[in-house]
KOLZA-763292 format. One line per 3 residues: number of its first residue (from 1); their letters; for each residue x, y, z of C-alpha. Coordinates in nm, 4 decimals. Layout:
N
NUM) a) X Y Z  ... $
END
This chain:
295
1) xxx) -0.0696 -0.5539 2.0602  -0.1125 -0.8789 1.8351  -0.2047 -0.6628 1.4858 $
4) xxx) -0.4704 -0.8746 1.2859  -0.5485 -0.7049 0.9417  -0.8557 -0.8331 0.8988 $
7) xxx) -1.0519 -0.6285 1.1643  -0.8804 -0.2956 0.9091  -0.9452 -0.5059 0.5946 $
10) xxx) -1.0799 -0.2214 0.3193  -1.0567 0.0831 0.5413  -0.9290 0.4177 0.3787 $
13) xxx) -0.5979 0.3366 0.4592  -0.6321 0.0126 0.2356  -0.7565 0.2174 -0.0532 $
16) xxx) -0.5760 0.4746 -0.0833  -0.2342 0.2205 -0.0656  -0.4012 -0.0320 -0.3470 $
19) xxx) -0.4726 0.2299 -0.5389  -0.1229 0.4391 -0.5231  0.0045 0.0527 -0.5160 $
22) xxx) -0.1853 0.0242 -0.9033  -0.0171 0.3182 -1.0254  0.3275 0.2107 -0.9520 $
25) xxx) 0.2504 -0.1487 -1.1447  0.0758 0.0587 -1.4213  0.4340 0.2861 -1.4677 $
28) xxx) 0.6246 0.0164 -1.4093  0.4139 -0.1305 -1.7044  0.4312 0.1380 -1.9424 $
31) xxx) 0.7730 0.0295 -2.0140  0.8197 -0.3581 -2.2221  1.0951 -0.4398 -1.9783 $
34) xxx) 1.0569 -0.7465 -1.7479  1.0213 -0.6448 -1.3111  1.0244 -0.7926 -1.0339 $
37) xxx) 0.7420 -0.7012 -0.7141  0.8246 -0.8164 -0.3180  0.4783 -0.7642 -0.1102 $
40) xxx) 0.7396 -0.8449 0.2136  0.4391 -0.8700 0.4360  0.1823 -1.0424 0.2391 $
43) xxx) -0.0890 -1.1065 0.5085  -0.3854 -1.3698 0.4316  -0.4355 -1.2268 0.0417 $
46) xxx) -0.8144 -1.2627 0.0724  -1.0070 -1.0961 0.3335  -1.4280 -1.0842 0.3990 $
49) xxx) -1.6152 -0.7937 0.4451  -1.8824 -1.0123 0.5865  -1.6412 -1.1466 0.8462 $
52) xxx) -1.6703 -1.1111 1.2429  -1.3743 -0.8844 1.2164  -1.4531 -0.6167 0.9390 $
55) xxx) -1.8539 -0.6623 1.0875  -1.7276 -0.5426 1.4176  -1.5150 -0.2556 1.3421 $
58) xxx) -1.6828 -0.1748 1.0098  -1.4149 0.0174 0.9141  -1.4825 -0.0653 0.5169 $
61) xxx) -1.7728 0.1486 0.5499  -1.5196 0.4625 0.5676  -1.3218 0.2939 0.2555 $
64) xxx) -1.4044 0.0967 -0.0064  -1.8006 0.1463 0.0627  -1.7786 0.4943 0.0545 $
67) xxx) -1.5717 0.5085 -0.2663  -1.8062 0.2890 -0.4622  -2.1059 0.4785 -0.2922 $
70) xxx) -1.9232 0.7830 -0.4626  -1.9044 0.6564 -0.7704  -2.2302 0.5179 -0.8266 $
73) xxx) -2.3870 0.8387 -0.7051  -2.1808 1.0048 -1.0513  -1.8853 1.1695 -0.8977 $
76) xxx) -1.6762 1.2572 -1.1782  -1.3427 1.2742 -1.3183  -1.2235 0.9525 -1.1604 $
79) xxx) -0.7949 0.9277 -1.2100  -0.7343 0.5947 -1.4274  -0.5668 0.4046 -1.1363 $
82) xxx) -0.8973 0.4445 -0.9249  -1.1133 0.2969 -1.2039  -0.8539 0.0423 -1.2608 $
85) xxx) -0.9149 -0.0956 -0.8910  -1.2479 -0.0821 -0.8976  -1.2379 -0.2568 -1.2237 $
88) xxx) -1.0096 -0.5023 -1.0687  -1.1964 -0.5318 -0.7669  -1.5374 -0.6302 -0.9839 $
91) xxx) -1.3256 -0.9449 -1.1376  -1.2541 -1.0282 -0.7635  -1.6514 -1.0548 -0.6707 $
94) xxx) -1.6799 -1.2141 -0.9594  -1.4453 -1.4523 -0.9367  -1.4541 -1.5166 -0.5316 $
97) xxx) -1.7672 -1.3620 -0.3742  -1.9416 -1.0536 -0.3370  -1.8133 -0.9845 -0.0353 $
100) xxx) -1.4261 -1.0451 -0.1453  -1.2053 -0.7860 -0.0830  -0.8019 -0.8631 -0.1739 $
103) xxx) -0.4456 -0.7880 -0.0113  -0.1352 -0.6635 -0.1473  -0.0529 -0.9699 -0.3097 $
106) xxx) -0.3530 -1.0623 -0.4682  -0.3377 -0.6957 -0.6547  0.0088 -0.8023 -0.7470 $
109) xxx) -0.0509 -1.1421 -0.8772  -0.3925 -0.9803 -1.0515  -0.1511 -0.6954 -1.2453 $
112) xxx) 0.0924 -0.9449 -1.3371  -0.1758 -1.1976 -1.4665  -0.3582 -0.9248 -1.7101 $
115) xxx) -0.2160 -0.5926 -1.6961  0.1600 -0.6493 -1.7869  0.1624 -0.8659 -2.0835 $
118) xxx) 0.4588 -0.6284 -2.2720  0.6271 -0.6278 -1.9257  0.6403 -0.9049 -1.7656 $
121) xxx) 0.6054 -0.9159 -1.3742  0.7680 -1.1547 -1.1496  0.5474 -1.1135 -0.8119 $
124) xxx) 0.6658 -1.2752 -0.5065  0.5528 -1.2317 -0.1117  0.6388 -1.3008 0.2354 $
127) xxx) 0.4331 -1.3694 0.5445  0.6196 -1.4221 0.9080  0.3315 -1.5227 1.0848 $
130) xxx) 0.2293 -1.9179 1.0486  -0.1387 -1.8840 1.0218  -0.1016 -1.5978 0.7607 $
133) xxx) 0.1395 -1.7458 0.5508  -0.1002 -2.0739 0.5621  -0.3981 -1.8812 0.4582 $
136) xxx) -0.2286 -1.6814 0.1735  -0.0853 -1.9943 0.0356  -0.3888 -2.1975 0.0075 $
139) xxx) -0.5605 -1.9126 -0.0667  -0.3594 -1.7615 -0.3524  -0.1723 -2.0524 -0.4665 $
142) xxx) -0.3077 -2.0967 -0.8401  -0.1988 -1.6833 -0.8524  0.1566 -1.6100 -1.0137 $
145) xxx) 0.2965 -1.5462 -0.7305  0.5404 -1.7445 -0.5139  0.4887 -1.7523 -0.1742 $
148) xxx) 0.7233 -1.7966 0.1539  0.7306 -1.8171 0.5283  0.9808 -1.5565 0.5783 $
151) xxx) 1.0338 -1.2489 0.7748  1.0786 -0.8970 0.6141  1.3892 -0.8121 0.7805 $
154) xxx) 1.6141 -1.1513 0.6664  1.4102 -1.1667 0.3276  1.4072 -0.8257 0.1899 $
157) xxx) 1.8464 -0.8128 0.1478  1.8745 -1.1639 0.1029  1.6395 -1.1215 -0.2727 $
160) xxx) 1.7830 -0.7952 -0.3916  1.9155 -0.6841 -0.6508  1.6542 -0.9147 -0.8454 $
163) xxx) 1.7598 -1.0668 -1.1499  1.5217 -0.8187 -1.3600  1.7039 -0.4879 -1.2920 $
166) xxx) 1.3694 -0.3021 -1.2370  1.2166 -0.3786 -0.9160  0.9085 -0.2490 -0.6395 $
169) xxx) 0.9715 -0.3681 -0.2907  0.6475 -0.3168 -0.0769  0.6906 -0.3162 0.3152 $
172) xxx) 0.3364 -0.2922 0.5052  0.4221 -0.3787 0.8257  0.1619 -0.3822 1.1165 $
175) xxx) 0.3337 -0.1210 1.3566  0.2508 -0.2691 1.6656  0.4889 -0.0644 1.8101 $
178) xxx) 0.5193 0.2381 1.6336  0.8755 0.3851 1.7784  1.0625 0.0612 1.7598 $
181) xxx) 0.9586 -0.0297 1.4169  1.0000 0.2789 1.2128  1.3359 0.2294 1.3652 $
184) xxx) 1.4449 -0.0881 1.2452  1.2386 -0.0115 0.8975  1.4669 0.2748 0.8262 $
187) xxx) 1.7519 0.0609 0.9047  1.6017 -0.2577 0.6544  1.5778 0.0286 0.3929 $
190) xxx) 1.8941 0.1650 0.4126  2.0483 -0.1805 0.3893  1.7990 -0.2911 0.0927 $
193) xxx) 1.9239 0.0486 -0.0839  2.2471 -0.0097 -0.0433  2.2251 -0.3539 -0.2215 $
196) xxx) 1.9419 -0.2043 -0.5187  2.0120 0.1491 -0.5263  1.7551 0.1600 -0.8316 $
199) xxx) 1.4603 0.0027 -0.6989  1.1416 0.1071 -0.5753  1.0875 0.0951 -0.2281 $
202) xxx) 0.7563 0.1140 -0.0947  0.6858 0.1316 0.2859  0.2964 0.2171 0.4225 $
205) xxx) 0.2364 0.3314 0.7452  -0.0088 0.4489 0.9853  -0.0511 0.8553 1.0788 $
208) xxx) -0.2033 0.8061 1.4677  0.1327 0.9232 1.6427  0.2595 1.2247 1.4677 $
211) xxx) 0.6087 1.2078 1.7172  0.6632 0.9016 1.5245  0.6374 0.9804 1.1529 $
214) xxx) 0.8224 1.2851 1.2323  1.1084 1.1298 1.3961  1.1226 0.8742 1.0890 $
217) xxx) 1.1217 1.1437 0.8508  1.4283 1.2994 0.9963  1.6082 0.9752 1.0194 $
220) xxx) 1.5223 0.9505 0.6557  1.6614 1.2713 0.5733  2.0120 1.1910 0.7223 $
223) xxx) 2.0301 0.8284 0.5329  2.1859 1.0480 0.2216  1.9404 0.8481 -0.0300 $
226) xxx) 1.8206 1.0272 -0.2404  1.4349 1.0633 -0.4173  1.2257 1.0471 -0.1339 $
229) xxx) 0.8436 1.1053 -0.2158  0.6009 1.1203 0.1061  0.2264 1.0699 -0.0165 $
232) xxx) -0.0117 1.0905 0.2886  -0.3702 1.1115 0.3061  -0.4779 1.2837 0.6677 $
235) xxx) -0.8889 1.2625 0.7346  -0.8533 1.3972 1.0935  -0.6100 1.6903 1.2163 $
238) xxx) -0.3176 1.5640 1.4316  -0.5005 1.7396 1.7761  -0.7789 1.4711 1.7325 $
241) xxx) -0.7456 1.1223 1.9542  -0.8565 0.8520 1.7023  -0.7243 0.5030 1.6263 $
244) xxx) -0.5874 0.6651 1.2536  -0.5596 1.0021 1.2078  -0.4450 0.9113 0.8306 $
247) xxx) -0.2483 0.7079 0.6040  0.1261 0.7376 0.4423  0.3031 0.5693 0.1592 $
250) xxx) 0.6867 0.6460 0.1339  0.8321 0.5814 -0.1760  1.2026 0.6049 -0.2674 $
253) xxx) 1.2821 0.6128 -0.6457  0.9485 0.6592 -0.7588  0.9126 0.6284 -1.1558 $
256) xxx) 0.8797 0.9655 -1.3436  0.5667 1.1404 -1.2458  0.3974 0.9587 -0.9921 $
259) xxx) 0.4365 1.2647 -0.7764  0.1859 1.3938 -1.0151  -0.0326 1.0687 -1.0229 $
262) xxx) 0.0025 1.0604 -0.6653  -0.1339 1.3780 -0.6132  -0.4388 1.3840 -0.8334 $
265) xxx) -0.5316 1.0557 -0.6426  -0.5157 1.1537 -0.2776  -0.6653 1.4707 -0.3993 $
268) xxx) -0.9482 1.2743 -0.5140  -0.9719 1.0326 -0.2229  -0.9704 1.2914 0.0285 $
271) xxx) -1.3449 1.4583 -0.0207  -1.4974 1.1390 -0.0396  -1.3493 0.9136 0.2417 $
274) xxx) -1.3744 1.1901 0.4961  -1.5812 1.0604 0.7505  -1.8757 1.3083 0.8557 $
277) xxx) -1.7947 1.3854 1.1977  -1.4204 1.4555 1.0969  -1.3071 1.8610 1.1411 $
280) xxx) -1.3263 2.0267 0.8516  -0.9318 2.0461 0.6754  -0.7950 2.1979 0.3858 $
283) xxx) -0.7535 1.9762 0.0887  -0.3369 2.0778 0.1086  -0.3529 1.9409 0.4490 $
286) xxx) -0.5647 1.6205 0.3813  -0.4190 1.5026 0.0474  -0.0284 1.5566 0.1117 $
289) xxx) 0.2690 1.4522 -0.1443  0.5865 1.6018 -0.1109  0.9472 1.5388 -0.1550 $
292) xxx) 1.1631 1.4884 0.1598  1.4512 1.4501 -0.0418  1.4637 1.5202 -0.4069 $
295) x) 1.7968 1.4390 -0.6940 $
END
């Protein structure tokens, strides 16, 4: 399957991994040291909700729509990391189009530009794929970010340990074939930790084939690294045939408390992007963080 974001562009799965994504810059932030962030699969940057894609899966309706629908019907007691996108997301209309809505990197560049002015952010990001890279270069290209055609799996251990110390490495890879790349993700992780046993790594992924996560969890287990937070946001039980049952983030070495932050978020999310003809769930069961490995 030849994976094209853009048809997924501001689905659930996209908020809930901006947002989480937010709260790492924002802790990361908090303390007036300089970091470095590696979006290794940067995509286009900019994607339209008003596209041919998005129009025909309209898959935004059940994410970012729904949020703001949410919020501008007065739901309440909104964690700071959601306003903060939403906030974010506003300068984006503003500053693109109404129909705007940004990738990894953009949120990146965006935090670096005028959220981390006591610690400064060097943002960098990778895209494989010709016609992606092209489009996220001329497309983001006045952003501080640096941009470069080159594949996750030579990239990531060729630019750690960064030069800052402090460090988030994002992997959002398409999973075109689940099986065979949570496979070779555990093994770019274990060599990445190996060489930056104090960074953040960051890997999404997609919760349609429960065989697979599981399997990837285990192999996790056994890699001996240690702080391993799973945050997962499930809007359909595991029994149910859909194209995405829910979304994960896997974070190792996350900063102190985002288990907490984490939490509160998906916790949040969970009520209002569950789609109306979804089985009814337990919030423990929809909004999911945990430890797979802790100390």
């Amino acid at each position: 399957m030849n994976y094209k974001h853009a048809y997924h562009a501001g689905n659930f799965a996209d908020v809930a991994k901006h947002i989480l994504l937010l709260q790492l810059l924002a802790q990361f932030s908090a303390k007036s040291k300089p970091f470095y962030v590696l979006d290794a699969y940067g995509g286009r940057g900019l994607y339209s909700l008003a596209s041919t894609e998005t129009q025909k899966t309209k898959e935004a309706q059940l994410g970012i729509v729904a949020l703001e629908n949410a919020v501008n019907a007065g739901v309440n007691h909104l964690p700071k990391a959601v306003s903060q996108y939403l906030s974010d997301l506003n300068f984006a209309r503003q500053k693109y189009d109404q129909y705007v809505y940004p990738g990894s990197p953009w949120w990146i560049a965006h935090h670096g530009e005028h959220h981390s002015a006591d610690a400064p952010l060097r943002a960098e990001a990778f895209e494989a794929v010709a016609d992606e890279y092209d489009a996220l270069n001329y497309q983001l290209y006045q952003l501080p970010i640096g941009i470069h055609h080159r594949d996750a799996f030579e990239g990531v251990p060729a630019v750690v340990p960064p030069k800052e110390k402090r460090g988030i490495i994002l992997l959002d890879p398409p999973f075109e074939q689940e099986h065979k790349d949570f496979g070779r993700l555990v093994d770019l992780l274990v060599a990445s930790h190996k060489k930056f046993s104090t960074g953040t790594f960051v890997l999404w992924y997609p919760i349609k084939n429960v065989d697979a996560v599981e399997l990837f969890y285990k192999k996790m287990k056994r890699t001996g690294i240690k702080k391993q937070l799973v945050c997962e946001l499930n809007l359909y039980p595991n029994d149910v045939a859909v194209g995405l049952n829910g979304t994960g983030l896997f974070v190792i070495n996350p900063p102190w408390q985002f288990d907490e932050h984490a939490k509160q978020i998906v916790e949040f999310l969970a009520p209002i992007l569950k789609p109306t003809d979804a089985p009814a769930m337990p919030l423990d069961k929809m909004a999911v963080v945990k430890w797979l490995v802790g100390e």
